[in-house]
MDTraj code that builds the backbone (N, CA, C; nanometers):
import mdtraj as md
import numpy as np

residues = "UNK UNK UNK UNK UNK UNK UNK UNK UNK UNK UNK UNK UNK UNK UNK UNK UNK UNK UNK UNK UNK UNK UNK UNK UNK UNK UNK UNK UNK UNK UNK UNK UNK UNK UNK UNK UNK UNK UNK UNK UNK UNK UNK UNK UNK UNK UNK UNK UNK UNK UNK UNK UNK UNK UNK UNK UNK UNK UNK UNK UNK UNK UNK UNK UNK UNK UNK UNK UNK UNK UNK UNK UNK UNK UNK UNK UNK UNK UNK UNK UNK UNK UNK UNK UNK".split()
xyz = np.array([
    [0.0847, -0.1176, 0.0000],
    [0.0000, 0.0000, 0.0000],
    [0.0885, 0.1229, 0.0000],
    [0.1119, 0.1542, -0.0903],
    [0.2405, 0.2735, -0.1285],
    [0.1252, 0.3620, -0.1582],
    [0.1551, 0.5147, -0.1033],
    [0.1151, 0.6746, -0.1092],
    [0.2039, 0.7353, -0.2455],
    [0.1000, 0.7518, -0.3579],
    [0.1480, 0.8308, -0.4437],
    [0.1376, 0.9700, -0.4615],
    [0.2770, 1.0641, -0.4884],
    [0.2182, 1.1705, -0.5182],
    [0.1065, 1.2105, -0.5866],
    [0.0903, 1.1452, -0.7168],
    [-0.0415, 1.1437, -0.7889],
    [-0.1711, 1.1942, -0.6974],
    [-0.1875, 1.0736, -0.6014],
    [-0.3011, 1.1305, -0.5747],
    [-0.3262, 1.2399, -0.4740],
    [-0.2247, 1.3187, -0.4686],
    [-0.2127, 1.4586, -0.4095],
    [-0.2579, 1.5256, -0.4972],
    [-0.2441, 1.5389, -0.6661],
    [-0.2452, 1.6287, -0.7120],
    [-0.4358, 1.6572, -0.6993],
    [-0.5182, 1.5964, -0.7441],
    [-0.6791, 1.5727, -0.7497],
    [-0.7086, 1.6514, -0.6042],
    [-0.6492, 1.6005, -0.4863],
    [-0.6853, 1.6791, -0.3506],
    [-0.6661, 1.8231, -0.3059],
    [-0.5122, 1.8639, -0.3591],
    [-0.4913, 1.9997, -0.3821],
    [-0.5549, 2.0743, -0.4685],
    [-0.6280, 2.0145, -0.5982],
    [-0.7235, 2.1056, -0.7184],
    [-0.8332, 2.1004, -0.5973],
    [-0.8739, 2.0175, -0.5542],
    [-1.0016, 2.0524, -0.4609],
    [-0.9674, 2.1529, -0.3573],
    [-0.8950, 2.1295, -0.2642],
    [-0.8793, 2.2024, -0.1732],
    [-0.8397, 2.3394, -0.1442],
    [-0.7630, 2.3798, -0.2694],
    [-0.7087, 2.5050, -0.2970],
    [-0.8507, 2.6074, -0.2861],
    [-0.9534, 2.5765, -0.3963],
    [-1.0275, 2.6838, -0.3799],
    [-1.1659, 2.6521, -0.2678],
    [-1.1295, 2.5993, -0.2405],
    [-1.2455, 2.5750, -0.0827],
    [-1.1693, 2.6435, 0.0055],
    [-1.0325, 2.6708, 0.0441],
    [-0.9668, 2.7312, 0.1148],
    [-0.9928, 2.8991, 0.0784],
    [-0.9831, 2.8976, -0.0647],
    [-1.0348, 2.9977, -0.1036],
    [-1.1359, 3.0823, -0.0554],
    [-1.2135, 2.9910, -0.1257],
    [-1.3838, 3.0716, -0.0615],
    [-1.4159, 3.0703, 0.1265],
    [-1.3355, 2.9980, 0.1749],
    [-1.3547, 3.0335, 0.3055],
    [-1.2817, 3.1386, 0.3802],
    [-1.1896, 3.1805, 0.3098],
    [-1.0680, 3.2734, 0.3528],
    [-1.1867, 3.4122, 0.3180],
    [-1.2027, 3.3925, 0.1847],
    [-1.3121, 3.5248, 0.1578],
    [-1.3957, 3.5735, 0.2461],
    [-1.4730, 3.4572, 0.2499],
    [-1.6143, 3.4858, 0.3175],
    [-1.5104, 3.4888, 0.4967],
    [-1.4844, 3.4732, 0.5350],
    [-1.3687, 3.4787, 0.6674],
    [-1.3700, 3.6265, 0.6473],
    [-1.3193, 3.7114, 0.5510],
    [-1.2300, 3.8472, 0.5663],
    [-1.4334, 3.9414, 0.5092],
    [-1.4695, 3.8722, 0.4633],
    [-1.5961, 3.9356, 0.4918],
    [-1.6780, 3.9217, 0.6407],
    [-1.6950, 3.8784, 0.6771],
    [-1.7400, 3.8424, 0.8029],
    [-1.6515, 3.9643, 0.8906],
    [-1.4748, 3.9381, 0.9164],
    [-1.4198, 4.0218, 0.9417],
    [-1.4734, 4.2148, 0.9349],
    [-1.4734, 4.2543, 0.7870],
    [-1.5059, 4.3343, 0.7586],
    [-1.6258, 4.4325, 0.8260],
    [-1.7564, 4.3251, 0.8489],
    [-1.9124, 4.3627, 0.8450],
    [-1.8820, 4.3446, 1.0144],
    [-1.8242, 4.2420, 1.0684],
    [-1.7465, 4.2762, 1.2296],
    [-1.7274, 4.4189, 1.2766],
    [-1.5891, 4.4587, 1.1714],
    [-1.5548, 4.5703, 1.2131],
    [-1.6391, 4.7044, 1.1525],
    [-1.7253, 4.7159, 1.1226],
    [-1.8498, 4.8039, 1.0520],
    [-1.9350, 4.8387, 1.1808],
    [-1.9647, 4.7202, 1.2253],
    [-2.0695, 4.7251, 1.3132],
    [-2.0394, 4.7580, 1.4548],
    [-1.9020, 4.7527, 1.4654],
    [-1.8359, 4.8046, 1.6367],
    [-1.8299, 4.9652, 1.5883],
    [-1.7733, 5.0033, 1.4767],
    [-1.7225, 5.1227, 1.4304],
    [-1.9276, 5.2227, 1.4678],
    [-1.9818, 5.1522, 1.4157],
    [-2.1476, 5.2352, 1.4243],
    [-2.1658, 5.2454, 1.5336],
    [-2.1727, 5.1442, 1.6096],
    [-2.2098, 5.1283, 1.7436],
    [-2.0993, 5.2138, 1.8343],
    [-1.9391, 5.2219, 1.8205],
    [-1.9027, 5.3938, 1.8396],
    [-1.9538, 5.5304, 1.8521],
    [-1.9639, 5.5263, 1.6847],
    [-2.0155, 5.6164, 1.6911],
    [-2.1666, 5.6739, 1.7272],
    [-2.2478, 5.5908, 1.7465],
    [-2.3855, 5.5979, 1.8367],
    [-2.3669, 5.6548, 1.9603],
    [-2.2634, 5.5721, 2.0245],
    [-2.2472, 5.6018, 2.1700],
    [-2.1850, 5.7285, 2.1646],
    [-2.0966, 5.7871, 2.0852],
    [-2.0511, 5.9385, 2.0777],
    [-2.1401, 6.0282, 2.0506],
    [-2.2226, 6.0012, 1.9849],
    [-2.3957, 6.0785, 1.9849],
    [-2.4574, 6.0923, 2.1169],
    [-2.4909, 5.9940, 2.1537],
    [-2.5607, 5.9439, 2.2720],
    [-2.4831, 6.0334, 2.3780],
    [-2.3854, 6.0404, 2.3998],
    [-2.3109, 6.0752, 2.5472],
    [-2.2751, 6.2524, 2.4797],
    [-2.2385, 6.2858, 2.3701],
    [-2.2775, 6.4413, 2.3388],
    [-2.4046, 6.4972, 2.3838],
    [-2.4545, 6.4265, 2.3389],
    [-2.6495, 6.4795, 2.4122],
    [-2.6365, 6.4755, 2.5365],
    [-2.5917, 6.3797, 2.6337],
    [-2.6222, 6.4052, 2.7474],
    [-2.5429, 6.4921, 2.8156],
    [-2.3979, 6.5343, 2.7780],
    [-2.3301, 6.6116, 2.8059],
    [-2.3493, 6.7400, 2.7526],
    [-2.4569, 6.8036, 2.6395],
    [-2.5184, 6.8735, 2.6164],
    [-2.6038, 6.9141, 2.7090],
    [-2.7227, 6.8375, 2.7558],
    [-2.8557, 6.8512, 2.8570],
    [-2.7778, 6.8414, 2.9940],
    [-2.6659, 6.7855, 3.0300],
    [-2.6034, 6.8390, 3.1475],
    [-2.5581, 6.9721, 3.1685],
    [-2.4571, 6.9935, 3.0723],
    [-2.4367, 7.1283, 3.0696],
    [-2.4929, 7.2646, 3.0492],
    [-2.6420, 7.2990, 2.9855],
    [-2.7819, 7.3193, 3.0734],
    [-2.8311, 7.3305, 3.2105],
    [-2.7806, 7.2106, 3.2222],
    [-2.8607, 7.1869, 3.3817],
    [-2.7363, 7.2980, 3.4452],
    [-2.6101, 7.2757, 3.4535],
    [-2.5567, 7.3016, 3.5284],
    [-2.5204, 7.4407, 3.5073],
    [-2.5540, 7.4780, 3.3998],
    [-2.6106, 7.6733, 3.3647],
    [-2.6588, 7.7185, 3.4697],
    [-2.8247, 7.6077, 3.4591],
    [-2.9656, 7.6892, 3.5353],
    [-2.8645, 7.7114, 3.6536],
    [-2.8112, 7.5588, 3.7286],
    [-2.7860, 7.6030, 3.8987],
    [-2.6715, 7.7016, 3.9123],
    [-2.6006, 7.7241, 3.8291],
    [-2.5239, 7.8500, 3.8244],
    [-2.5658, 7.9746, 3.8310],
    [-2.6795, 7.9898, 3.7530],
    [-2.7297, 8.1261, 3.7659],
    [-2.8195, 8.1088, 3.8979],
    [-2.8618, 8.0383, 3.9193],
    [-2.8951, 8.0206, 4.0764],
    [-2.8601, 8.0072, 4.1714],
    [-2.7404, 7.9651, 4.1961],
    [-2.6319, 8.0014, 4.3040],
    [-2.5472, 8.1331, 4.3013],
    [-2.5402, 8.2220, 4.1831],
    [-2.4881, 8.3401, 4.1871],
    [-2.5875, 8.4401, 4.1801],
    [-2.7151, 8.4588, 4.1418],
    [-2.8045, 8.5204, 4.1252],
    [-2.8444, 8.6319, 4.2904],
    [-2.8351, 8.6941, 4.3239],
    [-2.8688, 8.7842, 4.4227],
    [-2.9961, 8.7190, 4.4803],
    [-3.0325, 8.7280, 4.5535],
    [-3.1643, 8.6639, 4.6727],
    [-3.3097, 8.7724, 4.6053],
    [-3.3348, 8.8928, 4.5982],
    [-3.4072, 8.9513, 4.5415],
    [-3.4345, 8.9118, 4.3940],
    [-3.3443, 8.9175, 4.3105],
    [-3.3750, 8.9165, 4.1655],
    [-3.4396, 8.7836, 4.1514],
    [-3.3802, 8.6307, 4.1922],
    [-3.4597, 8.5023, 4.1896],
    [-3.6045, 8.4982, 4.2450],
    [-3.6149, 8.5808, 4.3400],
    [-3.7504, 8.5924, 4.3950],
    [-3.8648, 8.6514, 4.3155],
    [-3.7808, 8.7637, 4.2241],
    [-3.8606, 8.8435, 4.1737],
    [-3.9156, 8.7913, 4.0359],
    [-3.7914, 8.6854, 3.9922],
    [-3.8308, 8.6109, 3.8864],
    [-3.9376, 8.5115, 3.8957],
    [-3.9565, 8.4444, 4.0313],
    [-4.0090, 8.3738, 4.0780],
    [-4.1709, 8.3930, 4.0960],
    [-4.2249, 8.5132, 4.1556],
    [-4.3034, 8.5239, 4.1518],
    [-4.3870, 8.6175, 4.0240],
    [-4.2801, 8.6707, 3.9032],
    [-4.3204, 8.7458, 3.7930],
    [-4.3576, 8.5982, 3.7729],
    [-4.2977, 8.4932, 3.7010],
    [-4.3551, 8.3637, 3.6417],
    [-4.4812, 8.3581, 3.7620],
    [-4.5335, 8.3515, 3.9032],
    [-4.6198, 8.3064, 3.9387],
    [-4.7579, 8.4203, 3.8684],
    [-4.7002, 8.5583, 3.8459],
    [-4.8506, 8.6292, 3.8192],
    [-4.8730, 8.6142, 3.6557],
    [-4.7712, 8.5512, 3.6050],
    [-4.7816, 8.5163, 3.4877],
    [-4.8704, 8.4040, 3.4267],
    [-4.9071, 8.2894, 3.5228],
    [-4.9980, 8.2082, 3.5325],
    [-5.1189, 8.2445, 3.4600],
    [-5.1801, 8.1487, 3.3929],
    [-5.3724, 8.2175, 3.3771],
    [-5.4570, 8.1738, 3.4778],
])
top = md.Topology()
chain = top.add_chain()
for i, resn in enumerate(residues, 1):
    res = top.add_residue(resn, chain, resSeq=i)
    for name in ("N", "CA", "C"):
        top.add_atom(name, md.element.get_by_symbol(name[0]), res)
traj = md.Trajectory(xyz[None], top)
């Protein structure tokens, strides 16, 4: 029972491009991988601008409310109350 080169050659025509097409579809997979971390980045850099937007707001209002004089907040306070209908 002797191993001929011969019948290497028939296994390598097969195997070559099955290696092929899996290497492809491998570096695609890869690709649509790295697509989808890259979005999902940049979502979260959206996401956390906005809130660091609507924080920095917030932390306006209590600024002008901790420096604001004791009269003028009051006065604002109750102009918005006669402002009511």
């Amino acid at each position: 029972m002797g191993f001929s080169i011969g019948a290497l050659v028939p296994l390598l025509a097969l195997l070559i491009p099955i290696v092929a097409i899996v290497m492809m579809n491998w570096r695609k997979v890869q690709m649509r991988r790295m697509d989808l971390e890259e979005r999902g980045r940049i979502g979260l850099g959206r996401e956390a601008a906005e809130r660091i937007r609507a924080l920095e707001e917030r932390v306006q209002v209590l600024e002008r409310l901790a420096t604001d004089p004791a009269g003028r907040l009051e006065q604002e306070i109750n102009q918005l109350k006669d402002d009511r209908p």
